[in-house]
C-alpha positions in Angstrom: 0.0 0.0 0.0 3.0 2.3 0.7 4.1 1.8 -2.6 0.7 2.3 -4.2 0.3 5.9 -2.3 3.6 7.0 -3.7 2.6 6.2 -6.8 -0.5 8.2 -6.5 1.1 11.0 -5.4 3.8 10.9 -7.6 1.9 11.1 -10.8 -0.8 13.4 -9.3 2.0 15.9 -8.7 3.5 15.7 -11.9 0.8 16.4 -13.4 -0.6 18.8 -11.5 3.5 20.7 -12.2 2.6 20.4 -15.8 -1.1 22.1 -15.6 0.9 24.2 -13.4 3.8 25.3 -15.7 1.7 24.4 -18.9 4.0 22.3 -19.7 4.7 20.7 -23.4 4.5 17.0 -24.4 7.9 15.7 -23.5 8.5 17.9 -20.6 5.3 16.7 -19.6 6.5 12.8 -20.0 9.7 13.6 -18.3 7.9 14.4 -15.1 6.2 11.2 -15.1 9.1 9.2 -15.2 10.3 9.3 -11.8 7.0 7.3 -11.2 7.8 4.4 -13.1 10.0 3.2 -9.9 7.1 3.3 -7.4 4.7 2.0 -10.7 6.9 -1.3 -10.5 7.5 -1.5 -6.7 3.7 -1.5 -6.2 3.0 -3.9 -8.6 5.1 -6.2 -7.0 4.0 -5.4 -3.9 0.1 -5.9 -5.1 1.5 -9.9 -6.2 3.0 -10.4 -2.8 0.0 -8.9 -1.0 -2.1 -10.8 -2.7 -0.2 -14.4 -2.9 0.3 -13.7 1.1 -3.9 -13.0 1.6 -4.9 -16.8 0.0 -6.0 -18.8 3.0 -3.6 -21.9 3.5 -4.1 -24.9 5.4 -2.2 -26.7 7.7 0.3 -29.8 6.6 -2.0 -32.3 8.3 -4.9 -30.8 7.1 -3.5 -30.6 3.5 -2.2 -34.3 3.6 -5.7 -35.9 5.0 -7.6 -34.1 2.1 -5.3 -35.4 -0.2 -4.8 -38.7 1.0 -9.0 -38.6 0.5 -8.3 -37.8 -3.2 -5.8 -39.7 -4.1 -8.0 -43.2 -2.6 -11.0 -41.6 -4.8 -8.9 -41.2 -7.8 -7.5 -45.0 -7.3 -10.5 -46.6 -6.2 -12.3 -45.1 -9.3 -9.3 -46.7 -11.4 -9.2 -50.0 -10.2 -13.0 -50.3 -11.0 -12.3 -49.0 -14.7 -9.7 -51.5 -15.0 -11.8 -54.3 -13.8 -9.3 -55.2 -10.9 -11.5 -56.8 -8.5 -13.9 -58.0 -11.5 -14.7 -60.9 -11.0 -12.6 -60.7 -7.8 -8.5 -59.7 -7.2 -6.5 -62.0 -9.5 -3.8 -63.8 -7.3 -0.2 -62.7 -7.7 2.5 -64.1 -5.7 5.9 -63.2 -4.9 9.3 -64.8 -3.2 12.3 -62.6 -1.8 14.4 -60.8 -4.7 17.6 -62.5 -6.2 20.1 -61.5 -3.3 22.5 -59.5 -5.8 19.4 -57.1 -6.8 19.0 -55.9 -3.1 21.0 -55.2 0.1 21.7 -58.0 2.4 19.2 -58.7 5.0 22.0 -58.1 7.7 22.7 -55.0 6.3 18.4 -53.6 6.0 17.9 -54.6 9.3 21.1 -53.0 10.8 20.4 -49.9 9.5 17.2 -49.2 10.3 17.8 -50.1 13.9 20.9 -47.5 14.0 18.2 -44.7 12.3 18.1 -41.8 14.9 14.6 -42.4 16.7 14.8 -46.0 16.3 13.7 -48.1 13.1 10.4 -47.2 11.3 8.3 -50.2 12.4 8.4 -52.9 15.4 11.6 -55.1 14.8 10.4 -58.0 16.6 8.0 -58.5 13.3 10.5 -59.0 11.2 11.4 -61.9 9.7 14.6 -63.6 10.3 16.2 -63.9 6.5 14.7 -61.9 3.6 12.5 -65.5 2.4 10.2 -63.8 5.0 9.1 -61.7 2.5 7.2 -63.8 0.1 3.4 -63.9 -0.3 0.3 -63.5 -2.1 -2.7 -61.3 -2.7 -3.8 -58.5 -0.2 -1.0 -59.5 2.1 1.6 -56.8 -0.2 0.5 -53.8 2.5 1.6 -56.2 5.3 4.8 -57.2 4.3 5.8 -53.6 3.0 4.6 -51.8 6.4 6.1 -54.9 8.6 8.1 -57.0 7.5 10.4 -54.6 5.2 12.7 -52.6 7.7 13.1 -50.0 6.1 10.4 -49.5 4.1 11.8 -49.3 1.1 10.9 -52.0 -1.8 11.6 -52.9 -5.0 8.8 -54.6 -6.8 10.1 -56.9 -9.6 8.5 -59.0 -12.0 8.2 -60.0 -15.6 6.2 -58.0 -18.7 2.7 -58.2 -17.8 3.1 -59.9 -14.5 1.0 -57.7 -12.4 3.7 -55.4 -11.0 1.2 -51.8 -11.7 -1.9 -54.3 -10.1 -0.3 -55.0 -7.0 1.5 -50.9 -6.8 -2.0 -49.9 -7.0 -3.4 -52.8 -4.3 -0.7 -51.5 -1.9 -1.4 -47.7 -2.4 -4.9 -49.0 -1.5 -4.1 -51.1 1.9 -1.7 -48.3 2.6 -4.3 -45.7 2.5 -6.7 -47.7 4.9 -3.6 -48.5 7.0 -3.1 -44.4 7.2 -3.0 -42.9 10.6 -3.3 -39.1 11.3 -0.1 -36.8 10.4 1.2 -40.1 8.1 2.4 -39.8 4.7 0.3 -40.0 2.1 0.9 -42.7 -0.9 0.7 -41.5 -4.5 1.7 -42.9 -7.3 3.9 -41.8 -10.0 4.8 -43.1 -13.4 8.4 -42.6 -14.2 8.6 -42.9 -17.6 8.2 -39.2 -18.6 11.0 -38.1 -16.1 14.2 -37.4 -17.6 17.1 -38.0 -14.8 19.7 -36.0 -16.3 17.8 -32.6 -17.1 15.6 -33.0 -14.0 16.1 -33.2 -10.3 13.5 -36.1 -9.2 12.0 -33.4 -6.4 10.9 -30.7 -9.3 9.7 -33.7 -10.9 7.3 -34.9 -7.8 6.4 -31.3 -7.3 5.1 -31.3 -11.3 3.5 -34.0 -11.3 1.5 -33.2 -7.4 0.6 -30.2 -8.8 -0.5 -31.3 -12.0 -2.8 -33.9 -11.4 -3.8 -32.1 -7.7 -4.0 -28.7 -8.5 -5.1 -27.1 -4.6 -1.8 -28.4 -3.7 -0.3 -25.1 -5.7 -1.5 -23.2 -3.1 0.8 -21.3 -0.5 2.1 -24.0 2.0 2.0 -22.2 6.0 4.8 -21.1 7.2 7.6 -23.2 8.2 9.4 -23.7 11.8 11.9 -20.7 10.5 9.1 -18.0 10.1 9.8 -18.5 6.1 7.1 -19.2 3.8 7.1 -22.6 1.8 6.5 -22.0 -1.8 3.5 -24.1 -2.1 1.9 -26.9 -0.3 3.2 -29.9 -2.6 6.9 -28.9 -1.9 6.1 -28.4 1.5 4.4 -32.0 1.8 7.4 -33.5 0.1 9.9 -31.5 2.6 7.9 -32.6 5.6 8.2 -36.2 4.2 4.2 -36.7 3.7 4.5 -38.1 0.6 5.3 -41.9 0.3 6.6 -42.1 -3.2 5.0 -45.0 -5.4 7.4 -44.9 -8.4 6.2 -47.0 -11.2 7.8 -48.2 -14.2 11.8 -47.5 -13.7 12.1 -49.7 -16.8 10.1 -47.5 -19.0 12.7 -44.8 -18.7 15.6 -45.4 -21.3 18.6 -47.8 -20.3 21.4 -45.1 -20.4 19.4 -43.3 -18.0 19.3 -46.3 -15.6 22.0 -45.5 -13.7 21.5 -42.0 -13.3 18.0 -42.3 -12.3 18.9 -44.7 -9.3 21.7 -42.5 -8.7 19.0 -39.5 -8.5 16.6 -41.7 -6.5 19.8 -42.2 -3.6 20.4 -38.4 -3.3 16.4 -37.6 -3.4 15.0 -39.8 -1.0 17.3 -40.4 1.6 17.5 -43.9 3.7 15.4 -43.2 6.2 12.7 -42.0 3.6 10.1 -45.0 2.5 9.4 -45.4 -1.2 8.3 -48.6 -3.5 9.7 -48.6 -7.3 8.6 -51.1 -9.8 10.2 -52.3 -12.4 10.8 -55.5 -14.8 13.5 -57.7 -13.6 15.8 -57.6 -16.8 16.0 -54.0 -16.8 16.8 -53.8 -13.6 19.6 -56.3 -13.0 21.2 -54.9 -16.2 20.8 -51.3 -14.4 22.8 -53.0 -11.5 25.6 -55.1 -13.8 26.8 -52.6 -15.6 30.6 -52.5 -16.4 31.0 -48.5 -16.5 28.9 -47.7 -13.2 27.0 -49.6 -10.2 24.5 -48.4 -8.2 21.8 -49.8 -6.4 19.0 -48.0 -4.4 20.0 -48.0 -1.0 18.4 -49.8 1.9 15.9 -51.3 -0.4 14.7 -54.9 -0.3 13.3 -57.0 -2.7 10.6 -59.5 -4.3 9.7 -60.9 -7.5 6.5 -61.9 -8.6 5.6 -65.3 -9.8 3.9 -66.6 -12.6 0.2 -67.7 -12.1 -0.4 -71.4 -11.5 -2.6 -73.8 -13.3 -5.2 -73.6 -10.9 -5.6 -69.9 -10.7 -5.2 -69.3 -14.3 -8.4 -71.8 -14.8 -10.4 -70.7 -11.9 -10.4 -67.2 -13.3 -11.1 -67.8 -16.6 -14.1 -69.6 -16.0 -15.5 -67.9 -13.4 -15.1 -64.8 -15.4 -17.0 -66.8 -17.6 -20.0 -67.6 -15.4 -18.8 -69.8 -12.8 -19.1 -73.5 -12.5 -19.7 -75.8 -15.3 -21.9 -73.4 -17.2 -21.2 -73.6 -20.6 -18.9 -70.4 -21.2 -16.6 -71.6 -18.5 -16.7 -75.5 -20.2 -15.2 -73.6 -23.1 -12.0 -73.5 -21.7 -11.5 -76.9 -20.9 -8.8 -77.8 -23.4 -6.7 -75.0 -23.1 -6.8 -75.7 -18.9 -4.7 -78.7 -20.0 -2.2 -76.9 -21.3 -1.8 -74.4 -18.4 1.5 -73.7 -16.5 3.3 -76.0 -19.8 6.1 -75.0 -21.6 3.5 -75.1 -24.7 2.6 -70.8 -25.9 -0.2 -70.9 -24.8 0.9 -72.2 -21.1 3.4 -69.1 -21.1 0.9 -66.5 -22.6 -1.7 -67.3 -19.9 0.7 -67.3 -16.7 0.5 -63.6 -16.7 -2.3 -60.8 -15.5 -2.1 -59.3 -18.6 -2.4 -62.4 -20.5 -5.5 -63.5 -18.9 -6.9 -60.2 -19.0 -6.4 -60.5 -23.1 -7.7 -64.2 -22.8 -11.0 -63.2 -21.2 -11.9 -60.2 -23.5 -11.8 -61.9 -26.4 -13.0 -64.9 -25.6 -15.9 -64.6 -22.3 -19.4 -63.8 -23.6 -20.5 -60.8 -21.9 -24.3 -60.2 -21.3 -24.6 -58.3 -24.9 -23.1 -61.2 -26.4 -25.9 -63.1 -29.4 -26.1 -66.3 -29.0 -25.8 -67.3 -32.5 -22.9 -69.4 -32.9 -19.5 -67.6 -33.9 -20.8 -65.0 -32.3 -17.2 -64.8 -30.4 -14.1 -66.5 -31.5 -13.5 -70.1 -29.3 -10.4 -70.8 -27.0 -9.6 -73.8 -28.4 -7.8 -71.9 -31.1 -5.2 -70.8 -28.5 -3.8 -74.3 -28.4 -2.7 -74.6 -32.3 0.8 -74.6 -31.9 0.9 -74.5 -36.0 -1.1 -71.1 -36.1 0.9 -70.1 -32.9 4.3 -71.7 -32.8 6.1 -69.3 -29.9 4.9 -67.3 -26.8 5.0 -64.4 -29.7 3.7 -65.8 -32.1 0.4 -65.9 -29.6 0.9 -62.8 -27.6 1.3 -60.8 -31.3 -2.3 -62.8 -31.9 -3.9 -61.6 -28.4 -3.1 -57.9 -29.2 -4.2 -58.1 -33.1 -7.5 -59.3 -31.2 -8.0 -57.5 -28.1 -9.2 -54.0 -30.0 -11.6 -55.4 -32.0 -12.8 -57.2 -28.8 -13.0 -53.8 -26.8 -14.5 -52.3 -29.2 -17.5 -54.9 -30.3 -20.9 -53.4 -31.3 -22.5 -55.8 -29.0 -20.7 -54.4 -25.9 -23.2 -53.0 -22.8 -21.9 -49.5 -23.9 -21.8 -49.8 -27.8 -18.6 -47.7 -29.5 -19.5 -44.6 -31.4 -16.4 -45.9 -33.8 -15.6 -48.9 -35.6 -13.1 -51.0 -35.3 -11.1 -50.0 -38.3 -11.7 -46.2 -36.9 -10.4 -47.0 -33.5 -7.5 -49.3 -34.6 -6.2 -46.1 -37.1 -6.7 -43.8 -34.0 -4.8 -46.3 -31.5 -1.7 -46.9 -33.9 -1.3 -43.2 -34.5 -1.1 -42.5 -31.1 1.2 -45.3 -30.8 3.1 -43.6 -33.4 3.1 -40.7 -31.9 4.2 -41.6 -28.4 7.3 -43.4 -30.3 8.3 -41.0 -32.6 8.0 -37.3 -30.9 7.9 -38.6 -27.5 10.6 -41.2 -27.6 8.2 -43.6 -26.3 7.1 -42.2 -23.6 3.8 -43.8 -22.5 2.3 -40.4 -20.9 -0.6 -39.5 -23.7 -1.1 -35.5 -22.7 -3.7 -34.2 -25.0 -1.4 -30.3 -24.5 1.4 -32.3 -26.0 -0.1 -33.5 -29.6 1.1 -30.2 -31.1 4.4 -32.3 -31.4 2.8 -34.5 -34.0 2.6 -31.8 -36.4 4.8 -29.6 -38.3 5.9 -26.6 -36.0 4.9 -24.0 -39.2 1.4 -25.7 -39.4 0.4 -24.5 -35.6 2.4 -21.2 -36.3 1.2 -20.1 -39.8 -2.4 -21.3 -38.2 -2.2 -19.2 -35.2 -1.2 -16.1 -37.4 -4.2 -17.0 -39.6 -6.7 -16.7 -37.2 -5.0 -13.1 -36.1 -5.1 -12.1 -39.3 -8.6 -12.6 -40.1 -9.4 -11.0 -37.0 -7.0 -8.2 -37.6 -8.3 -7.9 -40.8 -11.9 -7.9 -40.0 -11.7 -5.1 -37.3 -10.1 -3.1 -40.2 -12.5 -3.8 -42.9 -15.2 -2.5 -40.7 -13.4 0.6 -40.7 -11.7 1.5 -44.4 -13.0 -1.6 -45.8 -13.3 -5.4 -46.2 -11.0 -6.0 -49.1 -7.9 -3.9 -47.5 -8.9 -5.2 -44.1 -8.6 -9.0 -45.2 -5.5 -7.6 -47.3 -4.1 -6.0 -43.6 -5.2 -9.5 -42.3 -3.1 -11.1 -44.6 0.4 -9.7 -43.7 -0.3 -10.5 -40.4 -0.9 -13.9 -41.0 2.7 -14.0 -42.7 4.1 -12.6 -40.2 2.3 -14.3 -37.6 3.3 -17.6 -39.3 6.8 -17.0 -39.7 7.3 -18.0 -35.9 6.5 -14.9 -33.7 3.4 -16.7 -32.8 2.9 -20.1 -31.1 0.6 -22.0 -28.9 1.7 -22.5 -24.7 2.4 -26.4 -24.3 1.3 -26.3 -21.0 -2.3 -26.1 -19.4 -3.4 -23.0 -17.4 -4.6 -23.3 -14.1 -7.8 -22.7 -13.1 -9.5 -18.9 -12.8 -10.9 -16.9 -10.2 -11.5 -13.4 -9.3 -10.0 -11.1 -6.6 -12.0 -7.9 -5.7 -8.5 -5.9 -4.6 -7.3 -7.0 -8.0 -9.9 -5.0 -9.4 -9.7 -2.2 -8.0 -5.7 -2.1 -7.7 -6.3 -2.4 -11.7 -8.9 0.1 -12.0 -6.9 2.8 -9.9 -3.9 2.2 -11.8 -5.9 2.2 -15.3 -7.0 6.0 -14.2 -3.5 7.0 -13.1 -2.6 6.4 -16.3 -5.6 7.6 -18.2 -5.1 11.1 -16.5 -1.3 11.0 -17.4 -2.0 10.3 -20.8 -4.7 12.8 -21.0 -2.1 15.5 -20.8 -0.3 14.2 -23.8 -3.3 13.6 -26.0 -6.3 15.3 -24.5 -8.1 15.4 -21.4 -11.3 13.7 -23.2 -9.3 11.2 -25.1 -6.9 10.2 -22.2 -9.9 9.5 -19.6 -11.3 7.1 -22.2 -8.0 5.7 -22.7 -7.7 5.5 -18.7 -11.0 4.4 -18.4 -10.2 1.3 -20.8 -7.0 0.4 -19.4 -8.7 0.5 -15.6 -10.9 -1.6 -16.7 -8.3 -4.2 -18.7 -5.6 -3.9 -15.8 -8.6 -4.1 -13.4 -10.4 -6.9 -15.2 -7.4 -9.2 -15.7 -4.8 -8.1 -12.7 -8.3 -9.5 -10.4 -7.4 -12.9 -12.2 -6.0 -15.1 -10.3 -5.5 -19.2 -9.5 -9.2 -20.1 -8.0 -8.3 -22.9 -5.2 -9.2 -26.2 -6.2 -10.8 -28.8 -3.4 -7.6 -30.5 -2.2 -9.8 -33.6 -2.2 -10.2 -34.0 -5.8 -7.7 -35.0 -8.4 -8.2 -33.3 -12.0 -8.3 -35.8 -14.9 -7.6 -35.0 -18.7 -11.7 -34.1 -19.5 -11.2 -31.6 -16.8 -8.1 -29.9 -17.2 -8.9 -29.4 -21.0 -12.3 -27.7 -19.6 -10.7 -25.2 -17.6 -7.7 -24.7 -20.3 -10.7 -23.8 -22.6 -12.6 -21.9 -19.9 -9.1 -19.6 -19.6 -9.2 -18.7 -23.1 -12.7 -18.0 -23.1 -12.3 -15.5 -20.0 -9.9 -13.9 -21.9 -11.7 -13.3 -25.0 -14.8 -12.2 -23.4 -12.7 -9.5 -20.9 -10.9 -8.0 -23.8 -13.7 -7.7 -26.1 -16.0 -5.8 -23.4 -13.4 -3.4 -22.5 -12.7 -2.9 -26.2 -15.9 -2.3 -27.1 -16.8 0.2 -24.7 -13.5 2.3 -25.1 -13.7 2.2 -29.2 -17.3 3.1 -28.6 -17.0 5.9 -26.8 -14.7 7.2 -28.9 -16.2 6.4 -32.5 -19.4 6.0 -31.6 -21.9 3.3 -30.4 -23.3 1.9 -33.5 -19.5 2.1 -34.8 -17.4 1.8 -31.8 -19.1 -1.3 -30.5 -19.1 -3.0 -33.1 -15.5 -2.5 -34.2 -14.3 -2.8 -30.1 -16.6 -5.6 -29.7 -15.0 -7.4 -32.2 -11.3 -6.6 -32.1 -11.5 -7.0 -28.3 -12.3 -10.5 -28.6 -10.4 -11.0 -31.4 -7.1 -9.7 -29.2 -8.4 -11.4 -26.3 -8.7 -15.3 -28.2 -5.6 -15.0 -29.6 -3.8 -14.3 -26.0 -5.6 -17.0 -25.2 -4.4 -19.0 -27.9 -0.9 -18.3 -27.2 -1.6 -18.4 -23.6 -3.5 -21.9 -23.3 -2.5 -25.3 -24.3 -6.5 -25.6 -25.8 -5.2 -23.2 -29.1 -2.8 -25.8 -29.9 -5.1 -28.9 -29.2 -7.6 -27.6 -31.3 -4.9 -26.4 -34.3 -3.6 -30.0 -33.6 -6.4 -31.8 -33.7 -7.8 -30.2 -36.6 -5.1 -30.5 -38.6 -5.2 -34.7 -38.1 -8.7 -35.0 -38.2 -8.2 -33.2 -41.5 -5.5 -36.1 -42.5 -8.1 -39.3 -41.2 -5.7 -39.6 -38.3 -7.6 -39.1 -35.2 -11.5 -38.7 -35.1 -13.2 -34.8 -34.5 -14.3 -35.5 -31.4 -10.9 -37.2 -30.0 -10.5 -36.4 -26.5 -14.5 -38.3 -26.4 -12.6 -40.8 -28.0 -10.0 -41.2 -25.6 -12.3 -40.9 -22.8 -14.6 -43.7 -24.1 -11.2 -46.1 -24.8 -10.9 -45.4 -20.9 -13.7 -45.5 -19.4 -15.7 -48.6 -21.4 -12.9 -49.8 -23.7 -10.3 -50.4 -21.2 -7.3 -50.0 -24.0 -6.4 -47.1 -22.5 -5.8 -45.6 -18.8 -5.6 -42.7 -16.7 -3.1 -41.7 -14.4 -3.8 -38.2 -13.0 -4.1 -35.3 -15.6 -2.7 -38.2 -18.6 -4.0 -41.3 -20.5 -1.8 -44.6 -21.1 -1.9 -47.5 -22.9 -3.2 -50.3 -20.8 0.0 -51.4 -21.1 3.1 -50.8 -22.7 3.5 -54.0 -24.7 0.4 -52.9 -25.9 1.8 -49.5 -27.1 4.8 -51.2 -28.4 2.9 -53.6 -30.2 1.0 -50.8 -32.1 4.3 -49.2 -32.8 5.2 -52.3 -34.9 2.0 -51.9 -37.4 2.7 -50.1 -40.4 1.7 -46.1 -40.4 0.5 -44.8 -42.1 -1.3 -47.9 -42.8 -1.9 -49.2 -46.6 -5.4 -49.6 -46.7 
């Protein structure tokens, strides 16, 4: 406020000196400079003011709310993905290979020498680290009990269940959660890049991102210093429990880095759980340039399914008993936990999930014969001579499965449609993504040419541009205006944000800080153009400075988690605020000084026109749109794609969600539609 006053008085008196001394125009501007220092200072003072007057919560507070969102979010994800449909599939799991993990001696003689004593009750845990194995719901057990450290790595082969059981344990964990404990949350790794980022900025990202109240302003700490905001505070204040997924979806020369990065990050005495396949990861450990291992970590692998529970499962997916969907699968039971393909293929998760898509009749189903394909043909070991050969067959069958007309929600695509769609994206991920299984709607403006969003950005300024001229001197040399623009525009001066907004809401002393300091400047300028003419200009900037400086980050409800449909809404919603703010303050200040029939019209519509195009550059939606157009133009992606992607989620299961992204169910799925041709040849 001290700054503001000066400010005030500052500009007041230097204009009231030039009334005074009836000053010229550039003596007139040389008065007013020595109030461009204060003009800054309160400025930054009105940010810091304003940043300080949000309410904040409480750590505790902060981490129960979220620990409320993050068991919504998971719980709604497990029942997408048909986890406990028709009930938990059985995964198993023995003590990690010894040279994977620290010695048992070594875990428990750490923890006891941890300042405060170990984590957990030592006389719980076991006496060697075979005390580790189990099955099923017993994962939060061992991890909270027997482990003493708490710190796990979950191992396994492709498709074995290691992202099932991550998500099983963040579950038990979260029922397990006691008042002022951490909070579990799961993060995929395979969009962090070890060597340009540290793994904290990359937490705080991704917190943020998919929990967007947790960019609020933390309380302040112990020191009297304020925390930037309450996701780096939760992290500080170790109330996060890191569940780190996929370490062997990052690339392998990052390997060691990224365990490297994990060690100086999270130190011993902090718990975490990483995933990862077991290859990968004993090659991270064996290499001949550099060895590290994550420190006080122990161990298990996951084991393939047995007979027994492969065949139960089917069948009572099927209907249970000896009803005749279940009988189908009577042959290939015999072959079950073989060395034969189809033995291998179906002593996975993922392979069973495959299995029972294609080949369960669901409700829907006709009962004509050949309605569905028949199990039996799972067993031709000339069709299907290798484990490939028959997981390669399993994938070229699974989308038309999902996307059957006779499923309980029929697809508004067909299979061809959907296929093109899924391999593109495949594509996509692959070949400007390097693979990276994250599928951000604000990132598809890599999978166009850079000059396509550009020259499309400076198209639609132009036409604007041009418009709001024509109205004036003329269509044809408006649209002729409108057309240099759209050169210049698309020679790269223009270009959509790659990054979502966060959501809007208003502040009253934003307002009027912005109204006040629209006037100050009105009246200054008044003196260099005209009293009339310089209040109108005042009057407009007031209301822009006023309109858009009382903008400002609503706070989200800490106990929901934003998803892809949503953060697209409010991206959109930011543009549109924009727009309609500009075009409203334009129209009134052009029509007061050209007229109202004339005026309006012409502010009306270059207002908005300014105001969508900073949105455009401002948002992620401008590019999406320019993006989507463009390959919905080329048959690669449907109109309506992030419906589409929402659909392959929600009713398709091909695709899921974690937080603010979508991924392939699974990343031998993606890879699999990496191998199809693309563009394809029919």
């Amino acid at each position: 406020m001290l700054y503001f006053l000066a400010l005030v008085l500052g500009v007041s008196g230097a204009v009231a000196l030039a009334w005074y001394f009836k000053l010229g125009q550039a003596a007139t501007v040389a008065t007013l400079l020595p109030t461009l220092a204060p003009a800054y200072l309160s400025w930054k003072a009105f940010h810091h003011d304003r940043a300080e007057a949000l309410p904040t919560l409480d750590l505790n507070t902060a981490a129960n709310q979220l620990t409320q969102a993050v068991k919504n979010q998971w719980d709604d994800e497990a029942a997408i993905r048909r986890l406990n449909d028709p009930y938990p599939l059985p995964v198993g799991w023995r003590a990690a290979d010894p040279d994977l993990v620290e010695t048992w001696e070594l875990l428990c003689g750490v923890a006891r020498a941890w300042p405060g004593g170990p984590p957990g009750d030592p006389t719980q845990w076991p006496a060697s680290a075979a005390g580790l194995a189990g099955a099923d719901g017993q994962i939060g057990d061992v991890f909270a009990h027997r482990v003493p450290t708490r710190r796990l790595v979950i191992l396994g082969e492709p498709g074995s269940g290691k992202t099932m059981l991550l998500i099983r344990l963040l579950q038990d964990l979260i029922h397990q959660r006691q008042d002022g404990g951490p909070v579990p949350v799961l993060f995929s790794l395979a969009s962090w890049d070890p060597a340009h980022q540290r793994l904290n900025d990359y937490l705080v990202e991704h917190l943020q991102r998919d929990h967007p109240g947790l960019r609020a302003p933390a309380p302040p700490a112990a020191s009297g210093a304020a925390q930037a905001d309450l996701a780096q505070a939760l992290l500080d204040a170790r109330l996060i429990l890191p569940l780190l997924d996929g370490f062997d979806e990052l690339p392998p020369a990052l390997h060691a880095l990224a365990l490297d990065a994990l060690n100086r990050a999270l130190p011993a005495k902090q718990p975490l759980v990483l995933t990862s396949r077991t290859t990968a990861y004993r090659d991270a450990l064996t290499r001949t340039d550099a060895v590290v291992r994550l420190n006080g970590a122990a161990g298990i692998d996951l084991l393939p399914l047995t007979a027994d529970q492969a065949a139960d499962y089917l069948r009572r997916d099927a209907g249970g008993g000896h009803t005749p969907a279940a009988d189908r699968w009577n042959t290939v039971a015999t072959h079950l936990a073989t060395d034969t393909p189809v033995g291998q293929a179906l002593s996975t998760p993922l392979g069973l999930f495959l299995a029972r898509t294609i080949y369960n009749p669901r409700p829907h189903t006709p009962a004509t014969p050949g309605a569905i394909p028949h199990p039996d043909e799972l067993c031709d070991t000339t069709t299907f001579p290798t484990r490939t050969d028959l997981a390669t067959h399993l994938f070229n069958a699974y989308i038309p499965a999902a996307y059957t007309p006779h499923h309980p929600h029929p697809p508004r695509w067909t299979t061809p449609q959907a296929h093109r769609t899924l391999t593109f994206l495949a594509h996509h991920l692959e070949t400007n993504r390097d693979g990276n299984p994250d599928l951000a709607w604000w990132e598809l403006t890599h999978a166009i040419p850079t000059h396509i969003r550009r020259r499309a950005i400076g198209l639609v300024f132009g036409l604007v541009f041009g418009l709001v001229v024509g109205l004036v001197v003329g269509l044809t040399l408006g649209l002729a205006v409108g057309l240099v623009f759209e050169l210049v525009g698309g020679n790269g001066w223009i270009g959509p944000s790659n990054t979502p907004s966060t959501r809007l809401g208003w502040s009253l002393p934003g307002v009027v800080f912005g109204l006040v300091f629209g006037l100050v400047v009105g009246l200054g300028a008044g003196l260099l153009v005209g009293l009339g003419v310089g209040l109108l200009v005042g009057l407009g900037a007031g209301l822009l400075f006023g309109l858009v400086g009382g903008l400002v980050g609503e706070k989200p409800d800490l106990t929901t988690t934003i998803g892809p449909v949503a953060l697209l809404t409010q991206d959109r919603r930011t543009l549109l605020v924009l727009g309609l703010v500009c075009g409203l303050v334009c129209a009134l200040v052009v029509g007061l000084l050209l007229g109202v029939r004339t005026g309006l019209l012409v502010g009306l519509v270059g207002g908005l026109g300014v105001g969508l195009e900073a949105g455009l550059v401002q948002t992620a939606w401008g590019g999406w749109v320019i993006a989507k157009a463009y390959l919905a133009l080329r048959r690669q992606v449907p109109w309506n794609l992030m419906t589409f992607l929402q659909d392959a989620h929600e009713y398709r299961g091909v695709l899921r969600q974690v937080g603010a992204v979508y991924e392939f169910r699974h990343l031998d799925l993606q890879r699999h539609l990496v191998q199809q041709p693309w563009p394809p040849t029919t």
